[in-house]
MIMARVO-318177 format. One record per residue (C-alpha): x, y, z; residue number from 0; residue in one letter. Coordinates in nm, 3 decimals, padded with zeros to 5 digits, always signed. Example, Ala and Ser with C-alpha at 12.3 -4.5 7.8 and 13.67 -1.06 7.14 Angstrom:
REM MIMARVO-318177
[[+01.230, -00.450, +00.780], 0, 'A'] [[+01.367, -00.106, +00.714], 1, 'S'] 
//
This chain:
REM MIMARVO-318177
[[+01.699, -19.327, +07.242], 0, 'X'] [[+01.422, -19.140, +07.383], 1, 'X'] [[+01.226, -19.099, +07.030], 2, 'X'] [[+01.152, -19.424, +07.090], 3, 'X'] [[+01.215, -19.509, +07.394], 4, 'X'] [[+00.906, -19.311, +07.475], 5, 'X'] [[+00.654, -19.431, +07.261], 6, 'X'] [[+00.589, -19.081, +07.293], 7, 'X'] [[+00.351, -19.049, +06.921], 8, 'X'] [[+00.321, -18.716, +06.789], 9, 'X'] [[+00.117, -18.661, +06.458], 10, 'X'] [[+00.209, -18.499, +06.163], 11, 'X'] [[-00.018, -18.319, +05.962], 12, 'X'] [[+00.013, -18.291, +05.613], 13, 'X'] [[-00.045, -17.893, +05.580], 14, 'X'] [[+00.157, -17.663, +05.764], 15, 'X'] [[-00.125, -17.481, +05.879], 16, 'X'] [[-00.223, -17.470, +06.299], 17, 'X'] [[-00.458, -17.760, +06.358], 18, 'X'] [[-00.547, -18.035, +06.600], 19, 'X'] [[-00.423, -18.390, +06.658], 20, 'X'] [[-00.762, -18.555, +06.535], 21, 'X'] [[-00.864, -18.641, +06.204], 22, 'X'] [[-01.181, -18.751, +06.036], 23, 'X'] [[-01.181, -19.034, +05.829], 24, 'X'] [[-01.431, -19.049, +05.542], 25, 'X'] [[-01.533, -19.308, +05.264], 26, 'X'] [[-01.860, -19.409, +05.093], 27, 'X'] [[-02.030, -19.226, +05.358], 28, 'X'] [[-01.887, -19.347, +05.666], 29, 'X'] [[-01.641, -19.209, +05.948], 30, 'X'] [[-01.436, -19.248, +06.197], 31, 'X'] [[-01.235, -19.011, +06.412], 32, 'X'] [[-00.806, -19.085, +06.432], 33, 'X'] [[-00.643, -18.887, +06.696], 34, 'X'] [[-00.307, -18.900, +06.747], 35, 'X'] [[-00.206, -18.885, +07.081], 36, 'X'] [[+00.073, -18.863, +07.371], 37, 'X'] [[+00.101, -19.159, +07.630], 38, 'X'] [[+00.234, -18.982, +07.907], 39, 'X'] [[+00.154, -18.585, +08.033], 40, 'X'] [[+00.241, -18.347, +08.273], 41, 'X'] [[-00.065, -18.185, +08.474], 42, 'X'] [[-00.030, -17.889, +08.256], 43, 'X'] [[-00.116, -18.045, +07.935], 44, 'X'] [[-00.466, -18.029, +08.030], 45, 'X'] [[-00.731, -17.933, +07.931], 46, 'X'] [[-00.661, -18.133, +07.589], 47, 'X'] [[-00.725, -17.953, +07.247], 48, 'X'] [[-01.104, -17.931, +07.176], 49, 'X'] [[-01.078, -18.183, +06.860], 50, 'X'] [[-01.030, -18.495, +07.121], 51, 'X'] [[-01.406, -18.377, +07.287], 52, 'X'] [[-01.572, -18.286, +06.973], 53, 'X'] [[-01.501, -18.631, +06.799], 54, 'X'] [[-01.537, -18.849, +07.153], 55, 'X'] [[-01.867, -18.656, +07.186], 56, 'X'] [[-01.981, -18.815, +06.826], 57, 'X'] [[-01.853, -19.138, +06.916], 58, 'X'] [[-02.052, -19.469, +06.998], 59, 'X'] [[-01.712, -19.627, +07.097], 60, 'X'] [[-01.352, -19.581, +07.188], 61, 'X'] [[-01.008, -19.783, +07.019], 62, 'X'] [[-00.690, -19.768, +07.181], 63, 'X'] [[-00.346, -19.925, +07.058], 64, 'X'] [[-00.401, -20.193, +07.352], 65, 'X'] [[-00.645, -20.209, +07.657], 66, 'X'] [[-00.481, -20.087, +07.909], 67, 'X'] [[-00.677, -20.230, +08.145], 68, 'X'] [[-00.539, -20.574, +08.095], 69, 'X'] [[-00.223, -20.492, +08.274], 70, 'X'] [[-00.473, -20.529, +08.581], 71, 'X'] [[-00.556, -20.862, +08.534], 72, 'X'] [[-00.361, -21.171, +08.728], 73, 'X'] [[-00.141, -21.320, +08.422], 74, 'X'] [[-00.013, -20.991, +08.330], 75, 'X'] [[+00.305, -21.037, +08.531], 76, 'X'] [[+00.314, -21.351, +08.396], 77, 'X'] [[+00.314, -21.193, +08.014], 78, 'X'] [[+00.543, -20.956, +08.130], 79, 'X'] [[+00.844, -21.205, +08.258], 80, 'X'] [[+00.747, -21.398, +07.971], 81, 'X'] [[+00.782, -21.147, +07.733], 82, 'X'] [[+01.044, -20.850, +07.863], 83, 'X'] [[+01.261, -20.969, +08.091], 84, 'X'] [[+01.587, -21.194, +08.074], 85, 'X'] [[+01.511, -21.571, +08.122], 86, 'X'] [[+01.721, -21.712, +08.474], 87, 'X'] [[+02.093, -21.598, +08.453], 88, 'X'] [[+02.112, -21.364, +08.167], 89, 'X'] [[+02.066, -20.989, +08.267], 90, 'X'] [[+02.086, -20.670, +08.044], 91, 'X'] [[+02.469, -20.622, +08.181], 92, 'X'] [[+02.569, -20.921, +07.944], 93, 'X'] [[+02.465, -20.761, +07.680], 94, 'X'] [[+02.668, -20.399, +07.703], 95, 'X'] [[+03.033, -20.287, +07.750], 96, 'X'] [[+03.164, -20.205, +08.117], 97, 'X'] [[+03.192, -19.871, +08.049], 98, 'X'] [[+02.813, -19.882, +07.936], 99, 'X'] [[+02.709, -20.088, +08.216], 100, 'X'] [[+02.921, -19.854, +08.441], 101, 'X'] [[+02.706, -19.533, +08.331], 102, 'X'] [[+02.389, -19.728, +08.406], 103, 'X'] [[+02.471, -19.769, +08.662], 104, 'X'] [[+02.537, -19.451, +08.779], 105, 'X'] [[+02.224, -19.295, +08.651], 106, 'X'] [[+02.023, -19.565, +08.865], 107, 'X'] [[+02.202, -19.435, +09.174], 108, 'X'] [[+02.180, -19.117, +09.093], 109, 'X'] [[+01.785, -19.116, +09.093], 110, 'X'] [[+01.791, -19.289, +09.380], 111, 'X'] [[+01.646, -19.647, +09.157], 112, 'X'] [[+01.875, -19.990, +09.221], 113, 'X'] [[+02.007, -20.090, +08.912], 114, 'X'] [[+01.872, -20.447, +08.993], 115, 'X'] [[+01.494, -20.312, +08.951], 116, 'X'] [[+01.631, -20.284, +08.582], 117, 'X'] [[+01.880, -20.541, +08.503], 118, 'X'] [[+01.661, -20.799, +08.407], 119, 'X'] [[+01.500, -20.643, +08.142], 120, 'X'] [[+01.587, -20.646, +07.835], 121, 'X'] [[+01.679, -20.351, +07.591], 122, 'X'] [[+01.345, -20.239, +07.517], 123, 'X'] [[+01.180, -20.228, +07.825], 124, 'X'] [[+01.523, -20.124, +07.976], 125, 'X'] [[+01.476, -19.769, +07.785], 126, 'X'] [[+01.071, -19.749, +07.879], 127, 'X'] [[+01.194, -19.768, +08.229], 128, 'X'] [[+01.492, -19.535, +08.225], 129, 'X'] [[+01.269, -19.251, +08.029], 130, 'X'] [[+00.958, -19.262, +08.272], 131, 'X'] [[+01.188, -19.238, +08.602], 132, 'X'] [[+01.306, -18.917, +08.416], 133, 'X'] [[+01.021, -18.814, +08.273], 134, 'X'] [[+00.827, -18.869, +08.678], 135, 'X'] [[+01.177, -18.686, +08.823], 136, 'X'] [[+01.040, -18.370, +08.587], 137, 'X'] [[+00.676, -18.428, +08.681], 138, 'X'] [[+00.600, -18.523, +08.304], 139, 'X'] [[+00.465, -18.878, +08.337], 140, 'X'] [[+00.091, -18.804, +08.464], 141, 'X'] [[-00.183, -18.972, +08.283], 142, 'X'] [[-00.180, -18.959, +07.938], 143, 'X'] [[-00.439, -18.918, +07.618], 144, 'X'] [[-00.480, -19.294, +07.590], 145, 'X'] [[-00.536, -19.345, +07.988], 146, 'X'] [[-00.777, -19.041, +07.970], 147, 'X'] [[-01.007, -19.139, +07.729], 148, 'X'] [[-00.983, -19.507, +07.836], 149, 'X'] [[-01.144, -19.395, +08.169], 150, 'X'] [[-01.381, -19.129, +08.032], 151, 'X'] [[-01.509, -19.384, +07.832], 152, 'X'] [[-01.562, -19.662, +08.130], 153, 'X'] [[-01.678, -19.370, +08.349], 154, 'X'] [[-01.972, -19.300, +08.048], 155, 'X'] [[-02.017, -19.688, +07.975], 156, 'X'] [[-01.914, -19.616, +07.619], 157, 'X'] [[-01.767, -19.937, +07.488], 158, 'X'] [[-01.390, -19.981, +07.431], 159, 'X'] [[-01.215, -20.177, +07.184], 160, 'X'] [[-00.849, -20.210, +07.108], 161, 'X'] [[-00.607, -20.303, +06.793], 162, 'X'] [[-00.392, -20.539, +06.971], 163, 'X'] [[-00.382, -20.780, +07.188], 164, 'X'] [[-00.118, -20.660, +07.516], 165, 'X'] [[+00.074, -20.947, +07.427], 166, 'X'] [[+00.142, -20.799, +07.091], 167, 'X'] [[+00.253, -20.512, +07.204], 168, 'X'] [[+00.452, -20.696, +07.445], 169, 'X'] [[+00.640, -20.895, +07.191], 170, 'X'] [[+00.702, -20.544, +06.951], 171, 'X'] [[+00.887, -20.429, +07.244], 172, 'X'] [[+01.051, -20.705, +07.378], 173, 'X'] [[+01.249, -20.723, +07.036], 174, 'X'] [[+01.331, -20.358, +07.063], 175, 'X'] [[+01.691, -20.317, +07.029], 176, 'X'] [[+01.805, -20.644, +07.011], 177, 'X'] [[+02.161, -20.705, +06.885], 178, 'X'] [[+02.215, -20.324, +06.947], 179, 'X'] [[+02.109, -20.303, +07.315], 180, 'X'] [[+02.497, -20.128, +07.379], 181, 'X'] [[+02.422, -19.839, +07.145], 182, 'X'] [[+02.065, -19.773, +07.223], 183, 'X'] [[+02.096, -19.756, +07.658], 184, 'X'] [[+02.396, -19.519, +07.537], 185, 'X'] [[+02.187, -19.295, +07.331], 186, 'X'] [[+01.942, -19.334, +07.594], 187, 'X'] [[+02.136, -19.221, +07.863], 188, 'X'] [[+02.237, -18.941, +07.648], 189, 'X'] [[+01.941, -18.823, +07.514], 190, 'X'] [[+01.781, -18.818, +07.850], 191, 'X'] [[+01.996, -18.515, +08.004], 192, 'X'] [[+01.762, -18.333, +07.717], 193, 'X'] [[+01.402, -18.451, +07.798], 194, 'X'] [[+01.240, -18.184, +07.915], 195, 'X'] [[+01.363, -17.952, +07.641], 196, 'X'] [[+01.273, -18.225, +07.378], 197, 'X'] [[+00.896, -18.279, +07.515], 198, 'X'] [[+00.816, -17.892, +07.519], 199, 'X'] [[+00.919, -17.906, +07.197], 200, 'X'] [[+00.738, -18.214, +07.084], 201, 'X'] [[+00.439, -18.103, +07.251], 202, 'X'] [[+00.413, -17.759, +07.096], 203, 'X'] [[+00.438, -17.899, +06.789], 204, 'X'] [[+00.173, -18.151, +06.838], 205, 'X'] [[-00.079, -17.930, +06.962], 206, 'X'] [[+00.000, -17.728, +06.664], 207, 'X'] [[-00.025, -17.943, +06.401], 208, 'X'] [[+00.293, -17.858, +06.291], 209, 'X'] [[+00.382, -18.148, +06.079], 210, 'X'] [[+00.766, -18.074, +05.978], 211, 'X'] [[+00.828, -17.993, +06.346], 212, 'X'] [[+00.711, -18.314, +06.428], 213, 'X'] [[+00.855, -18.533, +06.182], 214, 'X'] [[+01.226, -18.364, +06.275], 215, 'X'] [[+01.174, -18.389, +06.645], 216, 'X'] [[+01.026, -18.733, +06.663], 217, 'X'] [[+01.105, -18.981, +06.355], 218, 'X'] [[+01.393, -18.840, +06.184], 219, 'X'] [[+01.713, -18.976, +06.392], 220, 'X'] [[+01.516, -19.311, +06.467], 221, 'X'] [[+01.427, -19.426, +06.120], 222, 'X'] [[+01.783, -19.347, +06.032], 223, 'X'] [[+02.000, -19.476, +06.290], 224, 'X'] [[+01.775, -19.790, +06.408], 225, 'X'] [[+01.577, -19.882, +06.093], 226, 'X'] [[+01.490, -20.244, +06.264], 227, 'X'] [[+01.317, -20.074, +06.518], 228, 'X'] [[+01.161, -19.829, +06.308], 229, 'X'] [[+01.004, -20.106, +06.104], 230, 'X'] [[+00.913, -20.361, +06.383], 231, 'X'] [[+00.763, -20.088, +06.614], 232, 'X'] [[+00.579, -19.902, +06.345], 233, 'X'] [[+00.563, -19.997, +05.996], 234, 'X'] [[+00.466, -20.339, +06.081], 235, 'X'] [[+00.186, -20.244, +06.400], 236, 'X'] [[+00.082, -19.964, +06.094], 237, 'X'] [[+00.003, -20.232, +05.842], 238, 'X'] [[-00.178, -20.477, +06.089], 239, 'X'] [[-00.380, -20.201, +06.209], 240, 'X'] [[-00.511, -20.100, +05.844], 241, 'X'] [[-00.734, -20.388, +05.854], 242, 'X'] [[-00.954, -20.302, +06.190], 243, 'X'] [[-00.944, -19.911, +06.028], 244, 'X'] [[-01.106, -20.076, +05.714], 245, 'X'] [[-01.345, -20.211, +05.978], 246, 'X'] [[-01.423, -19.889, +06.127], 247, 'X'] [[-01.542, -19.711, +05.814], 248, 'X'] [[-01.699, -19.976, +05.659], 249, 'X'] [[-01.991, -19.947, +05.900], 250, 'X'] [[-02.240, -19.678, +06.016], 251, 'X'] [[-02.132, -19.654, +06.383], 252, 'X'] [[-01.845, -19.356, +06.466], 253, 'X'] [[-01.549, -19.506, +06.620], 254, 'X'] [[-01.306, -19.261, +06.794], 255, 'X'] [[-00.923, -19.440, +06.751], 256, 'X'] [[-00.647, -19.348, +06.937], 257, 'X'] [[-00.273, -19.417, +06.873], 258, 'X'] [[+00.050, -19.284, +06.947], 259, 'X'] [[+00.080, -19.038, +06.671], 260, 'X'] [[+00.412, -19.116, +06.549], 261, 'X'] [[+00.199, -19.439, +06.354], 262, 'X'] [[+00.061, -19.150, +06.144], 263, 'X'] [[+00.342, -18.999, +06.052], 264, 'X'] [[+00.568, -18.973, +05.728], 265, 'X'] [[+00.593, -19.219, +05.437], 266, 'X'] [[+00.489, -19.492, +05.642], 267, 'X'] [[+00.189, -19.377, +05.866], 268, 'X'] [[-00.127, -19.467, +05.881], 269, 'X'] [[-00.248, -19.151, +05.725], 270, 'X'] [[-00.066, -19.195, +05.410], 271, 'X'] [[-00.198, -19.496, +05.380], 272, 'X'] [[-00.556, -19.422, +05.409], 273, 'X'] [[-00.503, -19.192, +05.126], 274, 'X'] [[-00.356, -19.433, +04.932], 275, 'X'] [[-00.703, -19.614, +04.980], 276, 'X'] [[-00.947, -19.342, +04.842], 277, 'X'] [[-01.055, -19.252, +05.226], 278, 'X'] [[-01.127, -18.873, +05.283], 279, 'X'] [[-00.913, -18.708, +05.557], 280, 'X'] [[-01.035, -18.440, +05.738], 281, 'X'] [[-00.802, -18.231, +06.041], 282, 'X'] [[-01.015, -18.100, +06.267], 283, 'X'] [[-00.926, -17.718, +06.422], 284, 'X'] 
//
């Protein structure tokens, strides 16, 4: 469904209060900045909230989820095939009812997209597709925090680093969905007839800190119904990526990390578990 299908992170804050996205990270006299961010925008979006400047301003270098510049280097079509798409004579349509298949179907044609652009992905990559053509249709998928700050950053020669490897990431989505690719394109398909209600709404609430909001709009239905995906998309990226945050504040250099906020959200997220390790968090206004 689209709260996932979107990747679309949204951070909850632990007050109720109106605050930013960004955090500040504290321990034994160290920091680093955590902003939780949005991966795709509409023109309007911008100018960001102030807390993204104010902590890029402090620092000496930039971490994003994965560098997106390595989907412009020569193998990455090769990772993708590899990774998201259907080996030679198995297609997406094997895997859903007719009547599933038939809907798909019709949505392709209906934006004007050939359903064989799609077919051989599978699930995961399926939905990522299906929600930017909508998301584009509604003029919602301009560049987004991550893509922003990745280019601010080249454009100021301010290093970049990233938590995963592409491939990772790759792999996280490839096994999206599987053994329930019917009922997710369904809920997809659904859920999509509501997206630009659901991303004002998602964005409000980010930009206002407002951390029930969030968790409601964005988590909720997807830990619930698809608990699989919940875990391999986000408790387990969460827990690999504690280790490079340990990094971050154990030196004297300010690192400014950015990830889809959903990873710091709830029981699970990455802020609840920096608490849970004596760090000192910090929302900026």
């Amino acid at each position: 469904m689209v709260r996932f299908s979107l990747l679309v992170a949204l951070l909850v804050c632990a007050q109720c209060h109106a605050a930013s996205p960004v955090w500040k990270v504290s321990k034994n006299g160290n920091h680093f900045y955590l902003g939780g961010t949005i991966h795709l925008l509409a023109a309007n979006d911008y100018p960001l909230p102030a807390a993204f400047e104010q902590a890029y301003g402090e620092a000496s270098e930039v971490i994003l989820e994965t560098d997106l510049r390595d989907t412009k280097r020569s193998d990455f079509q090769t990772q993708l095939l590899r990774h998201l798409m259907y080996p030679p004579g198995q297609t997406l349509r094997d895997k859903l009812r007719p009547d599933t298949f038939a809907r798909l179907d019709n949505f392709m044609a209906s934006r004007g997209v050939p359903t064989r652009q799609i077919i051989r992905f599978k699930a995961g990559m399926a939905i990522m597709t299906l929600t930017v053509i909508e998301l584009k249709r509604h003029g919602l998928a301009t560049e987004g925090v991550d893509s922003y700050y990745m280019n601010k950053a080249a454009a100021d020669n301010k290093p970049l680093g990233e938590l995963e490897r592409l491939g990772e990431q790759m792999v996280f989505i490839a096994n999206m969905g599987v053994g329930q690719e019917d009922e997710i394109i369904r809920h997809t398909l659904d859920d999509l007839e509501e997206i630009p209600t659901m991303m004002r709404d998602l964005k409000a609430a980010w930009r206002k800190g407002d951390g029930p909001a969030l968790e409601k709009l964005g988590i909720d239905e997807w830990r619930r119904d698809y608990p699989k995906v919940y875990n391999s998309l986000l408790v387990e990226r969460n827990n690999n990526w504690m280790e490079h945050l340990d990094e971050f504040a154990a030196d004297p250099d300010v690192e400014l990390v950015l990830v889809g906020a959903l990873h710091l959200v709830g029981e699970d997220g990455l802020l609840k578990k920096l608490r849970a390790k004596g760090y000192q968090l910090q929302q900026l206004p």
